[in-house]
N, CA, C and O atoms as a MOPAC input file, in Angstrom:
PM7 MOZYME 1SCF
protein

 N    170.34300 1    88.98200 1    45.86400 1
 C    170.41800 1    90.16000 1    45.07300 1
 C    171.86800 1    90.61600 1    45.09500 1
 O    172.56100 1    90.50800 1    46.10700 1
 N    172.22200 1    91.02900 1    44.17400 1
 C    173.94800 1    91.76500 1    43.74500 1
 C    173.87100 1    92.82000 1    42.71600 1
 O    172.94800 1    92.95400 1    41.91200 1
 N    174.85200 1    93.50500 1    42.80800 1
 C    175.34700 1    94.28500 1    42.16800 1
 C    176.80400 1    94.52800 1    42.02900 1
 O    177.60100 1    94.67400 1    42.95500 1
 N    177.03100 1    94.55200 1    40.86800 1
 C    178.56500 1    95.16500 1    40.33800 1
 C    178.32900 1    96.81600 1    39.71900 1
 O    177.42300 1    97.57100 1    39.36800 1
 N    179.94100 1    96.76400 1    39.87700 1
 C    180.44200 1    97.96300 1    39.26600 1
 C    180.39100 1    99.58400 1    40.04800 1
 O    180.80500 1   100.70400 1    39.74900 1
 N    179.61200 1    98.95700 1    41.24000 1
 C    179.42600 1   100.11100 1    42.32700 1
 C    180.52700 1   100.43300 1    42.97000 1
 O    180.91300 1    99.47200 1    43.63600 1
 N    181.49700 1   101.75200 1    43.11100 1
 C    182.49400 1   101.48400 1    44.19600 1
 C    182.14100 1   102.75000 1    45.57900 1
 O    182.93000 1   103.35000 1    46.30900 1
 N    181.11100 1   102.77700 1    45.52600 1
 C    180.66400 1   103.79100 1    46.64900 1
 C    180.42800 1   102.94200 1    47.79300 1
 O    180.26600 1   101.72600 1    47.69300 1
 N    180.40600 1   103.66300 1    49.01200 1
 C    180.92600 1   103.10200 1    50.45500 1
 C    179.27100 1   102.18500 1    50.35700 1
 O    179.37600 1   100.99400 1    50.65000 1
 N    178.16300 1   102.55500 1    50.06500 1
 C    176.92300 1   101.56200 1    50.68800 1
 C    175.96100 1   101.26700 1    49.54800 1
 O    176.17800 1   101.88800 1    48.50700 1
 N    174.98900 1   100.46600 1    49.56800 1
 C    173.81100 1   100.42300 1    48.31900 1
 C    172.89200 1   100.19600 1    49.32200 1
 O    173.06700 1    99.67000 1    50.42100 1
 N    171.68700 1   100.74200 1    48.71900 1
 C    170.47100 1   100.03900 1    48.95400 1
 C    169.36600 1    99.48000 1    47.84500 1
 O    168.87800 1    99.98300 1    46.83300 1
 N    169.20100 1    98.19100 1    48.52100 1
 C    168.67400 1    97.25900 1    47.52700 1
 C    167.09100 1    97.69000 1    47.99700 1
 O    166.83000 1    98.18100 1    49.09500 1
 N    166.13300 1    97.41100 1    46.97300 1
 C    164.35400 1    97.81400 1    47.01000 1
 C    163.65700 1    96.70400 1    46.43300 1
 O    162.72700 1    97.09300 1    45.72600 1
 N    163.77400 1    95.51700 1    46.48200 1
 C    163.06400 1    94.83800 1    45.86900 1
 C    161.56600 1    94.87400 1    46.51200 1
 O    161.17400 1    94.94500 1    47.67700 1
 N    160.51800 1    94.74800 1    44.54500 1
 C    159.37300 1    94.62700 1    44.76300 1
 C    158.73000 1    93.50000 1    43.99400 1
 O    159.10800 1    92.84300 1    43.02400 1
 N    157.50400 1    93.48200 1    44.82500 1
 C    156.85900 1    92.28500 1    44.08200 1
 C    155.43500 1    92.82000 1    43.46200 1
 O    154.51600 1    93.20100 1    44.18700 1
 N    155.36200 1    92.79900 1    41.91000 1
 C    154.28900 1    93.35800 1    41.45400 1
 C    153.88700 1    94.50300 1    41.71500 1
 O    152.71900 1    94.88100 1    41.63100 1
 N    155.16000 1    95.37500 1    42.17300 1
 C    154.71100 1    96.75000 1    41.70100 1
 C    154.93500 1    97.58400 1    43.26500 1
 O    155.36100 1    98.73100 1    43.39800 1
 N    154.42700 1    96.44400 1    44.59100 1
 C    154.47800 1    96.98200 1    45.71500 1
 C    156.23200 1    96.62300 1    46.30900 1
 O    156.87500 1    95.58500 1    46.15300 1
 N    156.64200 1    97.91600 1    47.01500 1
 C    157.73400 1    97.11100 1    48.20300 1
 C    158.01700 1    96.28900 1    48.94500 1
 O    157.90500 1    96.76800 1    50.07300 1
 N    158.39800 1    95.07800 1    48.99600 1
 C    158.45100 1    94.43300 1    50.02600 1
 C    160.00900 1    94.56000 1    50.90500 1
 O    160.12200 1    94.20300 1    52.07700 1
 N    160.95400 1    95.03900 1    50.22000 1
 C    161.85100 1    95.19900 1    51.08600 1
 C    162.75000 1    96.06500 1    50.87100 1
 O    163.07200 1    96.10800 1    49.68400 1
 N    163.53200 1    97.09600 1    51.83300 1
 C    164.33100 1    98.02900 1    51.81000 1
 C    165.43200 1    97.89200 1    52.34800 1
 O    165.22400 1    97.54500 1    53.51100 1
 N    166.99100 1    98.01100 1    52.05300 1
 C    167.91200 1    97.64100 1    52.93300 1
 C    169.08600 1    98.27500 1    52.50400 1
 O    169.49500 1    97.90800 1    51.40300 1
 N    169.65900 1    99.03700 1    53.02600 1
 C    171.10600 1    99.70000 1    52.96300 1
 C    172.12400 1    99.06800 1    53.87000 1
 O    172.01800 1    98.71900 1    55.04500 1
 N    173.12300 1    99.00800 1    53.04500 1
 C    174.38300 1    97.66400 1    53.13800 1
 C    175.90300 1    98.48300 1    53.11900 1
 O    175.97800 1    99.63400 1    53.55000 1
 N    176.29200 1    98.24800 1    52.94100 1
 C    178.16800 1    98.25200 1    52.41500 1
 C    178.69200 1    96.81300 1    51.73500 1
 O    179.89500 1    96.77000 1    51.48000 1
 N    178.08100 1    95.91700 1    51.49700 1
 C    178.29900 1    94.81300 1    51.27800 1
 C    177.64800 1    95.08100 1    49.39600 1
 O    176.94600 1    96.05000 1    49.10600 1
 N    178.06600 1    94.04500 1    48.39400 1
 C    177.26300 1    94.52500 1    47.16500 1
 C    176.48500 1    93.31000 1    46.67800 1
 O    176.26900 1    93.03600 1    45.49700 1
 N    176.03000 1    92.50800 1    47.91900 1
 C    174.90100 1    91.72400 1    48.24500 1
 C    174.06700 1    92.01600 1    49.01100 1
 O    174.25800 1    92.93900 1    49.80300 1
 N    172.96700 1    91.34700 1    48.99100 1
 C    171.59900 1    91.61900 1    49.80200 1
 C    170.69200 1    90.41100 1    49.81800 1
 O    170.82400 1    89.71800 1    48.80900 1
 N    169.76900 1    89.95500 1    50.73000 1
 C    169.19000 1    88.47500 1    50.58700 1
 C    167.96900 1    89.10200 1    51.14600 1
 O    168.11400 1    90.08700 1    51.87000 1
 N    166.86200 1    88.67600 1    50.91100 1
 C    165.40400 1    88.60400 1    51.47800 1
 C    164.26500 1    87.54800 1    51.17000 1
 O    163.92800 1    87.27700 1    50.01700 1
 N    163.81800 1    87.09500 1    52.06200 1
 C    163.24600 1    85.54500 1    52.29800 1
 C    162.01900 1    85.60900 1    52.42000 1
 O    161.39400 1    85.83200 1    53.45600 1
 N    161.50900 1    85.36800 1    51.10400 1
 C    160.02200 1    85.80300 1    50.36200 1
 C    159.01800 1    84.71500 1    50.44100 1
 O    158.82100 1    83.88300 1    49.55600 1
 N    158.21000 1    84.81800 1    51.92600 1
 C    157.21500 1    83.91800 1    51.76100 1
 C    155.92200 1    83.81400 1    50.53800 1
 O    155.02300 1    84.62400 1    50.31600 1
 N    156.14700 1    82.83200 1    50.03900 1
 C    155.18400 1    82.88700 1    48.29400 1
 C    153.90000 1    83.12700 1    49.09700 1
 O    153.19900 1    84.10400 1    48.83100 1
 N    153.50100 1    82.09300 1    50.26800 1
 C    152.32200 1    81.74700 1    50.53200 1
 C    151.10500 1    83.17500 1    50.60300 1
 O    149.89500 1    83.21100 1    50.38000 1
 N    152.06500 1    84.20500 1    51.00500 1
 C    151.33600 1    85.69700 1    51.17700 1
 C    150.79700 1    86.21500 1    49.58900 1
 O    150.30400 1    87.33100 1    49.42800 1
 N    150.95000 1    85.35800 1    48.61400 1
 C    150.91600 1    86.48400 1    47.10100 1
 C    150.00900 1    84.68800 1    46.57400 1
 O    150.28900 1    83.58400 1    47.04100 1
 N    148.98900 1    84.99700 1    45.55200 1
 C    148.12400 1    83.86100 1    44.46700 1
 C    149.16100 1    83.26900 1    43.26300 1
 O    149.85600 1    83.78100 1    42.38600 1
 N    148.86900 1    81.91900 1    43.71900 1
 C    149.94500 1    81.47500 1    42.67500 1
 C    149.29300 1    82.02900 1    41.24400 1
 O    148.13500 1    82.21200 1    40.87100 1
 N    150.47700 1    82.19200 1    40.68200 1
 C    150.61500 1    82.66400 1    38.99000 1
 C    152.16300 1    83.36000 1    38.91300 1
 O    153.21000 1    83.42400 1    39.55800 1
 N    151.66200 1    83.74300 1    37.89400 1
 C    153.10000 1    84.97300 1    37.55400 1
 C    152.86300 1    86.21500 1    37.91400 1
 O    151.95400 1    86.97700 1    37.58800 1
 N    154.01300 1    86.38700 1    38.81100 1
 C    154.29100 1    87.50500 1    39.98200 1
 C    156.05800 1    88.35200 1    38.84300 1
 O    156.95500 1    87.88100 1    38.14400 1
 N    155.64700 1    89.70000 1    39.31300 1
 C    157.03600 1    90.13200 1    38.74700 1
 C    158.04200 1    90.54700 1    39.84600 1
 O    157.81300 1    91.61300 1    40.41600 1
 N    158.88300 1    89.99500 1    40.12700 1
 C    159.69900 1    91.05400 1    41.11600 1
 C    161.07600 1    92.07100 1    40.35800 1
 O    161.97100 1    91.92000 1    39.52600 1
 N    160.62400 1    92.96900 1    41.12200 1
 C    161.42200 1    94.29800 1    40.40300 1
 C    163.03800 1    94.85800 1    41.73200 1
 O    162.87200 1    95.18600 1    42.90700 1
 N    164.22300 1    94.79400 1    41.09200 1
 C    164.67200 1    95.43500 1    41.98400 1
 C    165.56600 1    96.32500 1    41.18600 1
 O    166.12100 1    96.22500 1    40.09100 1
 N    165.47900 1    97.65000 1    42.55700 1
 C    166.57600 1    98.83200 1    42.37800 1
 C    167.28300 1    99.00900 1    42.99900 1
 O    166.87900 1    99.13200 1    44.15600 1
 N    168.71200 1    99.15100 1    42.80900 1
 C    170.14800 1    99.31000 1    43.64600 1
 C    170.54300 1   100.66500 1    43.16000 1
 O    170.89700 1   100.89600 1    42.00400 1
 N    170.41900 1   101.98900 1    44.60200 1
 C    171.06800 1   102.76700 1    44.30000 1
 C    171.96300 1   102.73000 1    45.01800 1
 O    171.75800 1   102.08500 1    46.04600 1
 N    173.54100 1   103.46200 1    44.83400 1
 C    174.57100 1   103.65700 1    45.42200 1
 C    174.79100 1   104.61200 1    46.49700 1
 O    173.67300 1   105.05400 1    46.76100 1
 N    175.77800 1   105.23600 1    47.36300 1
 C    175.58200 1   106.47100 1    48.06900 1
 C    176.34100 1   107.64900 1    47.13800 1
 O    176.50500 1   108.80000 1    47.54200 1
 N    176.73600 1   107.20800 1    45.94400 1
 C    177.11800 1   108.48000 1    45.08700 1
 C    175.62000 1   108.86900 1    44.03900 1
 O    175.77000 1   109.68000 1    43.12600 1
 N    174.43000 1   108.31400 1    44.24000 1
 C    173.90500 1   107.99400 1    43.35300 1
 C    172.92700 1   107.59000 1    42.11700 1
 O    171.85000 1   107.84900 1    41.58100 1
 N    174.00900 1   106.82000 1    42.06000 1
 C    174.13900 1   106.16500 1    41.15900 1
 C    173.08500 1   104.65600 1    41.01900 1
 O    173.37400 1   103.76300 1    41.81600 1
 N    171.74000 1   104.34400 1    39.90400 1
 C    171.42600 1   103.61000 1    40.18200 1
 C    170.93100 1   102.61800 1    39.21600 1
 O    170.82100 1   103.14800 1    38.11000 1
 N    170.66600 1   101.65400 1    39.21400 1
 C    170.21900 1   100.37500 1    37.91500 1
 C    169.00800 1    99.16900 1    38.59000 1
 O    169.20000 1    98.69500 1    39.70900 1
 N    168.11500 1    98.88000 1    37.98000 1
 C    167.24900 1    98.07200 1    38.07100 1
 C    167.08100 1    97.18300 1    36.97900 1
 O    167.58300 1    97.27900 1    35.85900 1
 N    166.08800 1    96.03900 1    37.55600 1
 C    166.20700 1    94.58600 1    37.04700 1
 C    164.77700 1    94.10100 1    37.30900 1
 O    164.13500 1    94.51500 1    38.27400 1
 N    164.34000 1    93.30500 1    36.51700 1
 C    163.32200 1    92.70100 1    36.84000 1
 C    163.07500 1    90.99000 1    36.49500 1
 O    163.86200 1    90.18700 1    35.99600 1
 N    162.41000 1    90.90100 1    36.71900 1
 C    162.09800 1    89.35100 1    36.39500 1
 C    160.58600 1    88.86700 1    36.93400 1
 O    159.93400 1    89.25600 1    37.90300 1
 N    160.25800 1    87.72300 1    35.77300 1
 C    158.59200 1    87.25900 1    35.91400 1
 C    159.22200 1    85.88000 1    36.45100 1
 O    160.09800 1    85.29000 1    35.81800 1
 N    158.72600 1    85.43600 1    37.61800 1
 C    158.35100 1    84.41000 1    38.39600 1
 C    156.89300 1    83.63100 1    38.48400 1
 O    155.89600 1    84.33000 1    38.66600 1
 N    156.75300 1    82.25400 1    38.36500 1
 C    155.50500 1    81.51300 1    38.60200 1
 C    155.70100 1    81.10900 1    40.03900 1
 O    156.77300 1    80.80500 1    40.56300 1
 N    154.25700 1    81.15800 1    40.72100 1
 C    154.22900 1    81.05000 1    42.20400 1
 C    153.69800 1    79.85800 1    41.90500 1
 O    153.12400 1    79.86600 1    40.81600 1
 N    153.67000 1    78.35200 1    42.74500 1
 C    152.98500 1    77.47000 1    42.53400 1
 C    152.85600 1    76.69100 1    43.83700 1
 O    153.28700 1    75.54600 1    43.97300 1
 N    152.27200 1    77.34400 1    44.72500 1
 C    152.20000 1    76.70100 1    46.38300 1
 C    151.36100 1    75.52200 1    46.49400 1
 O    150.23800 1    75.42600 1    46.00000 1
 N    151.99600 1    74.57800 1    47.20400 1
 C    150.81800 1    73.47200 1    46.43100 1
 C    150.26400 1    73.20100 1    48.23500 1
 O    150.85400 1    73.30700 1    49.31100 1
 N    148.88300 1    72.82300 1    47.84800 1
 C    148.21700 1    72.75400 1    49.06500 1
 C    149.13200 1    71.24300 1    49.84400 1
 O    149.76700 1    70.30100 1    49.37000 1
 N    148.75300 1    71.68700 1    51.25900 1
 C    149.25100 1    70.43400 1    52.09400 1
 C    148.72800 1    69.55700 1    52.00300 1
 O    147.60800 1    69.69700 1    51.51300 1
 N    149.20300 1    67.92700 1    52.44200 1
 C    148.92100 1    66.84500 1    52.02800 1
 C    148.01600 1    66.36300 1    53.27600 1
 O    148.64800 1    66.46900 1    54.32700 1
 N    146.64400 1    65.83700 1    53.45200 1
 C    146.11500 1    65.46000 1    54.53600 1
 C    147.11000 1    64.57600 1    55.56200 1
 O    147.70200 1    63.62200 1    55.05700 1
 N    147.29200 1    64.83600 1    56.84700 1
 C    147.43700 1    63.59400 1    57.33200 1
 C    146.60400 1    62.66900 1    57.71800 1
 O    145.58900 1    63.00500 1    58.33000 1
 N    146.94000 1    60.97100 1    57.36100 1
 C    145.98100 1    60.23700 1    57.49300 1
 C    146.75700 1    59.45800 1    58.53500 1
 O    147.98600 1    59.52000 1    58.58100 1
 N    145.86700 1    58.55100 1    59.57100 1
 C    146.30300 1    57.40800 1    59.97400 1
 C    145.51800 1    56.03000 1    59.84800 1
 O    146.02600 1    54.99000 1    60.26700 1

């Protein structure tokens, strides 16, 4: 996750998935990363939504439709 055009000392990033929060994080940096296990959500199309406000702020959101497609594990055979 990024953002431009912010020049205030911190952001916090909110990304959600389909509507709920999954993550909250205030930075000084105008990146942010969060490591989204699919396996917790039914494969299909999932939306994740995020909002970056600033500490003056100031704020902008984004979204995007994602397909989940977890594919079951492969037996082991011997």
């Amino acid at each position: 996750m990024s953002v431009s055009g912010s020049t205030a000392a911190s952001r916090t990033f909110q990304l959600s998935v389909d509507g709920t929060v999954v993550s909250s994080r205030t930075v000084t940096a105008t990146t942010a990363s969060f490591a989204w296990n699919t396996t917790a959500v039914a494969n299909g199309s999932h939306t994740l939504g995020l909002t970056v406000t600033d500490s003056a702020g100031r704020s902008g959101s984004a979204s995007r439709t994602v397909t989940v497609s977890n594919a079951a594990p492969t037996p082991l055979t011997a």
